[in-house]
C-alpha positions as CSV (number, residue, x, y, z in Angstrom):
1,X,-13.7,18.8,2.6
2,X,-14.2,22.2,1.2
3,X,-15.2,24.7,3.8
4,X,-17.7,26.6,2.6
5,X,-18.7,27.9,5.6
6,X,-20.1,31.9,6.2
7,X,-17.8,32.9,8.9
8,X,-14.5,31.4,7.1
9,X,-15.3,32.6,3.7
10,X,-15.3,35.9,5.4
11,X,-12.0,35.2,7.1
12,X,-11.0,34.5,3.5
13,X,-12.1,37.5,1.9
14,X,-10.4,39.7,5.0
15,X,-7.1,38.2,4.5
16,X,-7.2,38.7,1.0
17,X,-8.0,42.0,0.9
18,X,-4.1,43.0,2.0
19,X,-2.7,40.1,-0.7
20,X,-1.4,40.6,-4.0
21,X,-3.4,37.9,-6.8
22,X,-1.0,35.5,-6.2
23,X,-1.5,35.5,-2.5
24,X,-5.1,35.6,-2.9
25,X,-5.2,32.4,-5.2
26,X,-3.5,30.8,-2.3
27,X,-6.0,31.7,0.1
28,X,-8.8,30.3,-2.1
29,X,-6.7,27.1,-2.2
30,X,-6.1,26.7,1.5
31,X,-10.2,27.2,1.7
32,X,-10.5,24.5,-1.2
33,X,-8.5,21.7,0.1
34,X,-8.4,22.3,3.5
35,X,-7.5,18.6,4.5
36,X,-3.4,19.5,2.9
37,X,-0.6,21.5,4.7
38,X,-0.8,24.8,3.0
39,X,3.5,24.2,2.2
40,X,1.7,21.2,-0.3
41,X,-0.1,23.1,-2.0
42,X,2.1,25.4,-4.2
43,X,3.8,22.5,-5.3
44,X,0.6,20.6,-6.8
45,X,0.5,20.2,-10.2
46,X,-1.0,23.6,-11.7
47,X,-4.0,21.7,-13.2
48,X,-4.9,20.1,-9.7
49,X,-5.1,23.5,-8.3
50,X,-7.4,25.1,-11.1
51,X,-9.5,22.3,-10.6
52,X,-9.5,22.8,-7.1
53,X,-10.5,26.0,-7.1
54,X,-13.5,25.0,-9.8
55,X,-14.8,22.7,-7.2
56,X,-14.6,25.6,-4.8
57,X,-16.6,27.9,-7.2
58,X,-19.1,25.1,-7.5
59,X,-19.4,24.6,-4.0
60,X,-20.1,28.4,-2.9
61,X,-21.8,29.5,-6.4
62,X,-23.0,26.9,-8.3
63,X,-22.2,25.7,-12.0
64,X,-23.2,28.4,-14.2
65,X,-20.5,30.7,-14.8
66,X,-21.0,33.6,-16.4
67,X,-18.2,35.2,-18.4
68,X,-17.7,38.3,-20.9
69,X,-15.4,39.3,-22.9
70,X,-14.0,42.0,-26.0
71,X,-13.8,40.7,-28.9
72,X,-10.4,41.5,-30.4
73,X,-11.2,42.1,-34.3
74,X,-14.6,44.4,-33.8
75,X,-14.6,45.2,-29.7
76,X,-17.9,43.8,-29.8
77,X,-19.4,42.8,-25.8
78,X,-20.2,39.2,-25.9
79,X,-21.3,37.6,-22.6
80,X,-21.9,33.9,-22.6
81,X,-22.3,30.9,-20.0
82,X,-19.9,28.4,-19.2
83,X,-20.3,25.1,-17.0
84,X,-17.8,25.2,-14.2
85,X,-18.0,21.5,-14.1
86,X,-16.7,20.5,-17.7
87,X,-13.4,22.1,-16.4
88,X,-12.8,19.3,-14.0
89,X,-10.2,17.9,-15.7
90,X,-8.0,14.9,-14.2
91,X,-4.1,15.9,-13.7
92,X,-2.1,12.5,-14.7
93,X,0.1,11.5,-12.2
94,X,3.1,13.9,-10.7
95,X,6.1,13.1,-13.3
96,X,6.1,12.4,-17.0
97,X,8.6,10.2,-18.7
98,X,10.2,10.8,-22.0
99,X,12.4,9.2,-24.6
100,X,13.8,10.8,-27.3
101,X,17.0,10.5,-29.4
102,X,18.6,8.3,-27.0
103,X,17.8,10.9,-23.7
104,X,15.4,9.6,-21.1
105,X,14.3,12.2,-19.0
106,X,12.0,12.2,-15.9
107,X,10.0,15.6,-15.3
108,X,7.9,16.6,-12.3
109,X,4.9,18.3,-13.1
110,X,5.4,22.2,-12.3
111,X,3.3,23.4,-9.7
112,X,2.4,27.6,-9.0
113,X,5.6,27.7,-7.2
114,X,8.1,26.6,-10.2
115,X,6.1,29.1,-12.5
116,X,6.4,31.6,-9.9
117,X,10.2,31.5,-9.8
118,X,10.8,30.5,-13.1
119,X,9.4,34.0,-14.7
120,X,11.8,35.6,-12.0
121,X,15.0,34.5,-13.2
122,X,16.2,35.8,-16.6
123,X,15.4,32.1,-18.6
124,X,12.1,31.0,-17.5
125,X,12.6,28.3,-19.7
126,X,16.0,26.8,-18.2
127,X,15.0,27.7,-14.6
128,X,11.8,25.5,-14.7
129,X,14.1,22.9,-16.2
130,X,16.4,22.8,-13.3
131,X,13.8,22.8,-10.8
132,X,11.3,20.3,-12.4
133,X,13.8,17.9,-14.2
134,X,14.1,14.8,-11.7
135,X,16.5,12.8,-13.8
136,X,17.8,12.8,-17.4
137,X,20.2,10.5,-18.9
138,X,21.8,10.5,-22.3
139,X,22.2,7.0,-23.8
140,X,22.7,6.0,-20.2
141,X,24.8,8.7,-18.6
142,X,23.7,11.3,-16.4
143,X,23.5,14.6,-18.0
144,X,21.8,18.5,-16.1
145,X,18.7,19.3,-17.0
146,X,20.9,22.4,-19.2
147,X,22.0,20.1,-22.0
148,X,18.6,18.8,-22.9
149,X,18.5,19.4,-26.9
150,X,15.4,21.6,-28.4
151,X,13.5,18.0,-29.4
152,X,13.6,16.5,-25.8
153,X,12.1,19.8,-24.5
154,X,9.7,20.2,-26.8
155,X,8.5,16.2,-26.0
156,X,8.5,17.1,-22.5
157,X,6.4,20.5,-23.1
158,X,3.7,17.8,-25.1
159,X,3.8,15.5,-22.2
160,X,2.9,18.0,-19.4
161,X,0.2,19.0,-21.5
162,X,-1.4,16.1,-21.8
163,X,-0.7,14.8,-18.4
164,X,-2.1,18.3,-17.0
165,X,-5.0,19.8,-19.3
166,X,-6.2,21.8,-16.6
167,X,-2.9,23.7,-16.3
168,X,-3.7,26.1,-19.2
169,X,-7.4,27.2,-19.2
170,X,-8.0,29.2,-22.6
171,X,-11.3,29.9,-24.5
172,X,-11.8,30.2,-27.7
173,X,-15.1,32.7,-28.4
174,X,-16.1,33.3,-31.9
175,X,-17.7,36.6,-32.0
176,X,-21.7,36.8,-33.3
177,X,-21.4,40.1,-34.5
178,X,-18.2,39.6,-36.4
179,X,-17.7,36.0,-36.8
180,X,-13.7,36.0,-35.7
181,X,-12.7,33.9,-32.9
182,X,-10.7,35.6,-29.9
183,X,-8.9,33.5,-27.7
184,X,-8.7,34.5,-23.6
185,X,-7.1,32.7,-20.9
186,X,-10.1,31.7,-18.1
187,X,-8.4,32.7,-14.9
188,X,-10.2,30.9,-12.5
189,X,-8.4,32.4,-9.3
190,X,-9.3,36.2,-10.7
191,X,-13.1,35.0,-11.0
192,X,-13.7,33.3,-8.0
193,X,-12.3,36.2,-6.1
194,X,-14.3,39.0,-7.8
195,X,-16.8,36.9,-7.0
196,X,-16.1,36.1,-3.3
197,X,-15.7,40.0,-2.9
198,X,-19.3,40.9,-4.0
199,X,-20.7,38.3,-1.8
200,X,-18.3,39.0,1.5
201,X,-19.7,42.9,1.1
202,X,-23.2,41.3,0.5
203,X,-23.2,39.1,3.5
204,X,-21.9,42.4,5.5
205,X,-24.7,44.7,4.7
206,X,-27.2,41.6,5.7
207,X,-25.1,41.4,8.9
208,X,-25.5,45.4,9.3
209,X,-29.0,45.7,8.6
210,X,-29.9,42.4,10.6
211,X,-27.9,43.6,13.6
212,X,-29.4,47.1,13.9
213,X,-32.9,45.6,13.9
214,X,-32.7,42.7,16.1
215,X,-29.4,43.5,18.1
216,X,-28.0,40.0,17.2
217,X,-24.2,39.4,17.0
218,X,-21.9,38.9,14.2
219,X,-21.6,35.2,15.0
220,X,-25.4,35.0,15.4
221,X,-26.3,36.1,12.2
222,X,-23.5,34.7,10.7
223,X,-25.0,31.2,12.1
224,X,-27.9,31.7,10.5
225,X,-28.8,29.6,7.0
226,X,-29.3,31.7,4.1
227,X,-33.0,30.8,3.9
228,X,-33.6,32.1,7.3
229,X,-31.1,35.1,6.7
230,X,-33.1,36.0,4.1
231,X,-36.7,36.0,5.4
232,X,-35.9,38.2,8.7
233,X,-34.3,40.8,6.1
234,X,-37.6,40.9,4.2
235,X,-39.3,41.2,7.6
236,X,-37.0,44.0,8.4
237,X,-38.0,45.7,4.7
238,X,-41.7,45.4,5.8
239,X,-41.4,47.2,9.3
C-alpha cells in the first residue's frame, strides 16, 4: 500500500533534498511500493516503476495533471491537461523471447539500474546487452550476448517495447498557435517531485503558523486531517 501519509511524505521530501534526481526517483519509489525491499526496486522493469510512481501522483494529488511546454518551431507557451491515469500501462512479464535468423535469445527487461550503468560505460548499447541478455543461442549453440547480429537486436529493441510501453513516456503536442507538433519526454519522477516540494514547504508554513497560535507540536498538527488543518488556519486568519 502506498503511504501517503503527512509525516512520511515529509520524511520523503527531507531526504531528497540532499539527493541527486536519480536518488530522488528512488525515494518516491520506496514511498510508492512500500510492501518491496528497496534492493527490488531498481531492478523492476522501467515501465513498472513509471507506473508506480503515476499511482503515487494519483494517490497524493489526484488525476489531473497539468503540464506546459515550448513549442520547438514558434516558442509558443502551451499548457494543457493530462490524465495521470491513462498512463497506467501494464509491463508484460520480466523477459521477452525472440527468434530470428536461426538465434533464440532470451532478454530480461532492463530496469533503472541496467540504464543507469549502461550510459556509464563507453557502449551503452553492448553493456545493456551483457547485463540483460539471459540466454542466446545460435542454431542451438550458445553464443555472448556480443555476437548478436544488428536484426536480432533490433527484434529485441521491438519486443521490450511492446512488452514495456510504460518505459518510454513521450508526448506529442501539436502547437495551436503554429500547428507543428513537438515531441517531449513526460518525466514523471521530475514532476512528482516539483510537486512534492511545493506541498512539503506548504504543509511547513501550516505547521509554522498553526504552531505559533495554538502551541501544538509538529506531530500534533501533522496528525491532523487536511479538513481540520485547514479550518483552524482560517480561524487563525480571523483572530
Amino acid at each position: 500500500m502506498t503511504d501517503t501519509g503527512a509525516a512520511g511524505l515529509l520524511a520523503t521530501w527531507e531526504a531528497g533534498l540532499a539527493e541527486a534526481p536519480a536518488g530522488r526517483a528512488l525515494l518516491l519509489h520506496r514511498t510508492a511500493r512500500p510492501d518491496l525491499d528497496g534492493t527490488a526496486l531498481p531492478v523492476l522493469p522501467v515501465g513498472q516503476r513509471e507506473s508506480d510512481l503515476f499511482a503515487l501522483r494519483r494517490a497524493l494529488f489526484g488525476d489531473r495533471m497539468q503540464v506546459r511546454l515550448e513549442c520547438s518551431a514558434c516558442g509558443a507557451d502551451m499548457e494543457f491537461d493530462l490524465d495521470a491515469g491513462q498512463f497506467a500501462l501494464r509491463t508484460d512479464g520480466q523477459e521477452v523471447t525472440v527468434s530470428e535468423g536461426g538465434w533464440e535469445v532470451a532478454f530480461r527487461l532492463p530496469g533503472i539500474a541496467d540504464l543507469t550503468a549502461a550510459a556509464r560505460s563507453g557502449d551503452p548499447r553492448a553493456a545493456l546487452l551483457a547485463r540483460c541478455v539471459v540466454s542466446a543461442t545460435h542454431h542451438g549453440t550458445a553464443a555472448p550476448a556480443g555476437t548478436l547480429p544488428a536484426p536480432v537486436q533490433r527484434r529485441i529493441a521491438e519486443a521490450v517495447e511492446a512488452a514495456d510501453p510504460g518505459a518510454d513516456v513521450t508526448l506529442n503536442v501539436a502547437c495551436p498557435d503554429c500547428g507543428q507538433a513537438t515531441r517531449a519526454e513526460l518525466d514523471i519522477a521530475s514532476y512528482l517531485w516539483t510537486e512534492l516540494d511545493a506541498w512539503a514547504r506548504d504543509i511547513l508554513l501550516d505547521v509554522h503558523l498553526l504552531a505559533a497560535a495554538y502551541g501544538w507540536s509538529e506531530p500534533q498538527i501533522l496528525a491532523l486531517s487536511p479538513l481540520r488543518r485547514r479550518y483552524y488556519l482560517e480561524l487563525c486568519a480571523d483572530v
